[in-house]
LUMTORGU-218267 format. One record per residue (C-alpha): chain; x, y, z negated; residue in one letter. Coordinates in Angstrom, 1 decimal, m for minus. Each point is the difference from the previous one (the first is absolute). Layout:
BEGIN
+----+--------+--------+--------+----+
! ch !      u !      v !      w ! aa !
+----+--------+--------+--------+----+
!  A !      X !      Y !      Z !  A !
...
+----+--------+--------+--------+----+
END
This chain:
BEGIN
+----+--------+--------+--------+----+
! ch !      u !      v !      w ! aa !
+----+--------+--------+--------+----+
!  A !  m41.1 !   55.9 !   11.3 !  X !
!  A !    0.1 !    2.3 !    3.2 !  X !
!  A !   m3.0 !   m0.6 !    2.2 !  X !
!  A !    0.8 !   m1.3 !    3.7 !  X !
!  A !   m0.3 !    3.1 !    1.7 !  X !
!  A !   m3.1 !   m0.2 !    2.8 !  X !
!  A !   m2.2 !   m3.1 !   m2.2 !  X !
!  A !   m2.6 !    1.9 !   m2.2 !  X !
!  A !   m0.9 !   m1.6 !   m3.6 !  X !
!  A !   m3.6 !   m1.7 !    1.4 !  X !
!  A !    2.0 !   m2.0 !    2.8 !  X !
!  A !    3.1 !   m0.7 !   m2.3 !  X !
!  A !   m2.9 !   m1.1 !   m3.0 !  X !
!  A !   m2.2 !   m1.6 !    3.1 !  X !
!  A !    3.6 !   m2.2 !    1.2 !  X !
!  A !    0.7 !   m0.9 !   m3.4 !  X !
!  A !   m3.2 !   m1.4 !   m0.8 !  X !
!  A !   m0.2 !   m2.3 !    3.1 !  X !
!  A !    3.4 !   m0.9 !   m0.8 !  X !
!  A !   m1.1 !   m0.9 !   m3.3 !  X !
!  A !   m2.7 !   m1.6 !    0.8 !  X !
!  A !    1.7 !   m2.2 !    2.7 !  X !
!  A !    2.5 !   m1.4 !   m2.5 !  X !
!  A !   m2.3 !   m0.4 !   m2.8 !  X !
!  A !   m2.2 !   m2.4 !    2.2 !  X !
!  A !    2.7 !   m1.7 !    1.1 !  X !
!  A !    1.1 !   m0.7 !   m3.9 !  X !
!  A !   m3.7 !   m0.4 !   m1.1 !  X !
!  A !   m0.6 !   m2.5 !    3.5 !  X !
!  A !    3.3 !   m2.0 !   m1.3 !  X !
!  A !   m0.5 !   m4.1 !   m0.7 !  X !
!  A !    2.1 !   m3.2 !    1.0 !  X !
!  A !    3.4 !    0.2 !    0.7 !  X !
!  A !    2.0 !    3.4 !    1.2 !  X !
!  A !    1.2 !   m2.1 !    3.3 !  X !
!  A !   m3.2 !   m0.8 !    1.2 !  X !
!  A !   m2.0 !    2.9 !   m1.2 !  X !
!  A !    2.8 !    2.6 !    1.9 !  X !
!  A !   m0.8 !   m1.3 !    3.0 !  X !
!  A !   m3.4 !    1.0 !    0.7 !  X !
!  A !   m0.8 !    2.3 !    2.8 !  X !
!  A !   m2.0 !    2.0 !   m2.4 !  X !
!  A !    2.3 !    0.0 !   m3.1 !  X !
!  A !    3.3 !    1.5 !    3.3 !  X !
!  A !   m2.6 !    2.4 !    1.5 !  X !
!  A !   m0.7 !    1.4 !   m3.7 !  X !
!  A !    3.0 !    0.3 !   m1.2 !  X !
!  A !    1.2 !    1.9 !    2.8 !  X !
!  A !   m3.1 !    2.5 !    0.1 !  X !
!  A !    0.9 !    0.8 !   m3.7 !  X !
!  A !    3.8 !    0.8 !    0.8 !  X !
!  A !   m1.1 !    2.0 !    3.0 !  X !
!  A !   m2.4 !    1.8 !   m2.2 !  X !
!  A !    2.7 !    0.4 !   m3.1 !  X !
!  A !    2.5 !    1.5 !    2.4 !  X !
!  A !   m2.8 !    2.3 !    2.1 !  X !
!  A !   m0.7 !    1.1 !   m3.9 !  X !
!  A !    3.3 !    1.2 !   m0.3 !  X !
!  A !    1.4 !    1.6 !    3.1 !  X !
!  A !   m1.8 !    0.7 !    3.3 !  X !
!  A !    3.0 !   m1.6 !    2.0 !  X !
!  A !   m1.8 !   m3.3 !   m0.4 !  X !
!  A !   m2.8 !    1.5 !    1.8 !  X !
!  A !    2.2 !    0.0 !    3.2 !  X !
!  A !    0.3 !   m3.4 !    0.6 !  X !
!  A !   m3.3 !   m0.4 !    2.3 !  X !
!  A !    1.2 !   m3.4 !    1.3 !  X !
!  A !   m0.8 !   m1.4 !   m3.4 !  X !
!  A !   m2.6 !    2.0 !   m1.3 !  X !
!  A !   m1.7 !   m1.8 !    3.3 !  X !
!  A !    1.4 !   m3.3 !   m1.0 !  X !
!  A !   m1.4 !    0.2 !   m3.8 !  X !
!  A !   m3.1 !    1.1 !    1.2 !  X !
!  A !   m0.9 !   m3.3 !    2.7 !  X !
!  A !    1.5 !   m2.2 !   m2.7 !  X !
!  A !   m2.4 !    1.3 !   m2.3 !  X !
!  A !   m2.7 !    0.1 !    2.4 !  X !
!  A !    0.7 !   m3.4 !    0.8 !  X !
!  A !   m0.2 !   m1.3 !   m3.5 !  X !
!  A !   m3.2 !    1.9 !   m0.6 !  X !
!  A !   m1.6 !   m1.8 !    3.1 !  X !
!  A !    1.7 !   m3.7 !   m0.6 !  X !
!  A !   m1.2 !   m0.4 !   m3.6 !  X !
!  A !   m3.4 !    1.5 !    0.3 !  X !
!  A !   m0.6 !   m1.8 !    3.2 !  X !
!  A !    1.9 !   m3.6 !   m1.0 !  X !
!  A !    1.2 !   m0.1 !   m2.9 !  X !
!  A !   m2.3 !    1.6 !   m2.5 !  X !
!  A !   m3.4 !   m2.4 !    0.5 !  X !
!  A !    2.3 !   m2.8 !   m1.8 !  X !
!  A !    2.0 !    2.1 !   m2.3 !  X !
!  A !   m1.9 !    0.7 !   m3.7 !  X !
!  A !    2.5 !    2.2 !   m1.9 !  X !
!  A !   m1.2 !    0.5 !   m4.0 !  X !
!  A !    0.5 !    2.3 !   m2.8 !  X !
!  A !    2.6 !    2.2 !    0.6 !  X !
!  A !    1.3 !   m1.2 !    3.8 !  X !
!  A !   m3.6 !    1.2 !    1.2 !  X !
!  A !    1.0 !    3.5 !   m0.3 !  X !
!  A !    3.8 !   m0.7 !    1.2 !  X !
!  A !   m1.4 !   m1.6 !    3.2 !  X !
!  A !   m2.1 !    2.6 !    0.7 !  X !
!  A !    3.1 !    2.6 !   m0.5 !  X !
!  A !    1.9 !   m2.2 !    2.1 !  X !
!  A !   m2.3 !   m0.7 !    3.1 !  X !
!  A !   m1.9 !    3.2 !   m0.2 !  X !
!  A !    0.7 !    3.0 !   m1.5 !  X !
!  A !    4.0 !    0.0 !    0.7 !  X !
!  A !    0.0 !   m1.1 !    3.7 !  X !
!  A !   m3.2 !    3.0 !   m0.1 !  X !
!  A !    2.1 !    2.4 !   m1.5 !  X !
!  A !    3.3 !   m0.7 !    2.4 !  X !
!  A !   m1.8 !    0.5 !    3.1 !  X !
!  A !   m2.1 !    3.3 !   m1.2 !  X !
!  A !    3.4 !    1.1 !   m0.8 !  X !
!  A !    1.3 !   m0.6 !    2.9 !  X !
!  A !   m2.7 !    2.1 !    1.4 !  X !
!  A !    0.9 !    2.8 !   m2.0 !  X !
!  A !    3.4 !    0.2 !    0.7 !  X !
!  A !    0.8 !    1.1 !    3.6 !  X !
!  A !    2.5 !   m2.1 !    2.4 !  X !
!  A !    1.0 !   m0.4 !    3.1 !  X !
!  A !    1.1 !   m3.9 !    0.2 !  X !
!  A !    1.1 !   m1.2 !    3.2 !  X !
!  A !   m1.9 !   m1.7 !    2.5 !  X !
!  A !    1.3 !   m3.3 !   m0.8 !  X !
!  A !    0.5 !    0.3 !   m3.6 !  X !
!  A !   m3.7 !   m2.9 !    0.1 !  X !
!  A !    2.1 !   m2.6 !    1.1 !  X !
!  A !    2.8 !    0.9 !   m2.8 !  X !
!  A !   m2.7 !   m0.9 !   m2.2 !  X !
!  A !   m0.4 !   m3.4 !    1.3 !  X !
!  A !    3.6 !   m0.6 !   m1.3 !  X !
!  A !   m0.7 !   m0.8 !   m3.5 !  X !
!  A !   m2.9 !   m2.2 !    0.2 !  X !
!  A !    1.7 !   m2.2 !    2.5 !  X !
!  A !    2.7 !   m0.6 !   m2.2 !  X !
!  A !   m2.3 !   m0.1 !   m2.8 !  X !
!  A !   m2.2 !   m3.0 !    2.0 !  X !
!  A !    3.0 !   m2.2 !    0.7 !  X !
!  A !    1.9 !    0.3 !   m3.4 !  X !
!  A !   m3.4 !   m1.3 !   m1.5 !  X !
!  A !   m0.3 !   m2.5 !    2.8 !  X !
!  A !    3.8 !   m1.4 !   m0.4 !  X !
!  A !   m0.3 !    0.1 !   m4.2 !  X !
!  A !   m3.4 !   m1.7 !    0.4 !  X !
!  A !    1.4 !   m3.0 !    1.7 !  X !
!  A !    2.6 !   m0.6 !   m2.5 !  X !
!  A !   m1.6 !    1.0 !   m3.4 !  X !
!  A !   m3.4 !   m1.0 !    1.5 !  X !
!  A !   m1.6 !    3.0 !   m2.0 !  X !
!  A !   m1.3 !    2.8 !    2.4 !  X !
!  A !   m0.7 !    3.8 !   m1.6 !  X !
!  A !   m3.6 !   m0.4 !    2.7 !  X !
!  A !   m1.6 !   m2.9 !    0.8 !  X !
!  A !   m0.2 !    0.3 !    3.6 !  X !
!  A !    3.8 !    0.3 !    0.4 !  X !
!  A !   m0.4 !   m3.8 !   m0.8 !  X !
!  A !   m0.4 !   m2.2 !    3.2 !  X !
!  A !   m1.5 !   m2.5 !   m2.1 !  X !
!  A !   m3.1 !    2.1 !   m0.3 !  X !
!  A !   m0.5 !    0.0 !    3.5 !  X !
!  A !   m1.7 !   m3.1 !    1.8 !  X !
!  A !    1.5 !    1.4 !    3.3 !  X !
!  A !    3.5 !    0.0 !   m1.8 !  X !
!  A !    2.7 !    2.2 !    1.4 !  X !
!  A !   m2.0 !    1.2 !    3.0 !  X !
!  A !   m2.7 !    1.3 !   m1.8 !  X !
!  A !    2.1 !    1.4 !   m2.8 !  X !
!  A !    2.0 !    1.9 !    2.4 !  X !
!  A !   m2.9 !    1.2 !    2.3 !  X !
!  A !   m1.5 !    1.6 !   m3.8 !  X !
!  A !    3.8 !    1.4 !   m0.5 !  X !
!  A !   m0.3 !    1.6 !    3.6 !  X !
!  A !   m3.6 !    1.8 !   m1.0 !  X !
!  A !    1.4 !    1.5 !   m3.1 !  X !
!  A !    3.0 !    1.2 !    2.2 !  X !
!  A !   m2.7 !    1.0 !    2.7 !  X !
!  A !   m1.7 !    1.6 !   m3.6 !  X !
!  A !    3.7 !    2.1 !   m1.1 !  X !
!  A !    0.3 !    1.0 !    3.7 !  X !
!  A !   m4.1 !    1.8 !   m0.3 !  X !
!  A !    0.9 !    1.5 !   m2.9 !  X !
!  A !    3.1 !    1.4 !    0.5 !  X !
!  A !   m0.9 !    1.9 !    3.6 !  X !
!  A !   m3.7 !    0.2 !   m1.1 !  X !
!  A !    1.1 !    1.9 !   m3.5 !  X !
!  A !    3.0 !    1.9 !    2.2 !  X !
!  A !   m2.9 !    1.5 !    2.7 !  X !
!  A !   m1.6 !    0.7 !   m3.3 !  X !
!  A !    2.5 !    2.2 !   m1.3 !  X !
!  A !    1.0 !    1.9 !    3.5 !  X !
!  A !   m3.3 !    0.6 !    0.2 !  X !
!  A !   m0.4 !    1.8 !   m3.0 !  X !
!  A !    3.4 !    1.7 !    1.1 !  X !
!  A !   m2.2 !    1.1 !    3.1 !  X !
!  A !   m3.0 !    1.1 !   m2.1 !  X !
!  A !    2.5 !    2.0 !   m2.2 !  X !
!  A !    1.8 !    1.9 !    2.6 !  X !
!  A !   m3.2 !    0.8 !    1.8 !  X !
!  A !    0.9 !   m1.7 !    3.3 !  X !
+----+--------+--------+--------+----+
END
């Protein structure tokens, strides 16, 4: 097989192995029924890291698409901070799902955003609120199929869980968006400023 031309063997092998990594959690992590267990944040956000990496392993076009490189990185970000923060003080994973759940809300959304540091790019000043696309859609699709199926993929999509009811749970949805919006210019000044640093300005 002819080698992309411009990726070297250690970042094809170093792609690959994230890639690998990524999918094999999300196999390993894998309980309950396909419907519900495809619809966590963390299961999306994983998935799509490993793609990104599998195609960055095979040709350095992939690298070009900054806008999402920038999304993939907040999302995992995000899922890093939400679990550790919320989610993982109730959440006692055995055997096996211990080291899946530590690929999944670790060591990928780790590896995406050192990547992305790696890599240069030159997103677009607004390419943060591009970001804030996919979780919004993400947060009312599990709102809506909540109501009806009555099973959420997080328990504080559930208004039932809040004793303020639909106030409260929307004034917690409107941090996390205040969180996505932090992240994504916070980690963009990040990477401009290592633009900066690079260039010598």
């Amino acid at each position: 097989m002819r080698k992309p031309k411009g990726l070297s063997s250690t970042t094809r092998l170093r792609r690959a192995l994230v890639a690998l990594a990524a999918l094999l959690a999300v196999v390993l992590d894998f309980n309950g029924e396909p419907s519900h267990y495809f619809t966590y944040f963390t299961v999306l956000t994983n998935l799509g890291i490993g793609v990104w990496f599998f195609g960055a392993a095979l040709t350095p076009r992939w690298e070009r698409a900054s806008g999402v490189r920038l999304a993939l990185t907040v999302y995992g970000l995000t899922t890093l901070l939400i679990y550790w923060i919320f989610l993982a003080p109730t959440h006692h994973p055995q055997g096996i799902t211990v080291l899946a759940n530590l690929i999944l809300h670790l060591v990928v959304p780790v590896c995406m955003a050192v990547e992305d540091l790696l890599v240069p790019r030159r997103a677009s000043r607004l390419a943060p609120l591009w970001c804030l696309s996919f979780p919004a859609a993400y947060a009312l699709f599990s709102l809506i199929r909540g109501t009806t199926t009555g099973w959420y993929p997080y328990f504080f999509f559930d208004v039932q869980k809040w004793p303020g009811g639909w106030p409260e749970l929307t004034g917690f949805l409107g941090l996390l968006l205040v969180l996505l919006i932090v992240l994504a210019f916070g980690w963009q000044l990040v990477i401009r400023r290592r633009h900066r640093v690079e260039a010598g300005e």
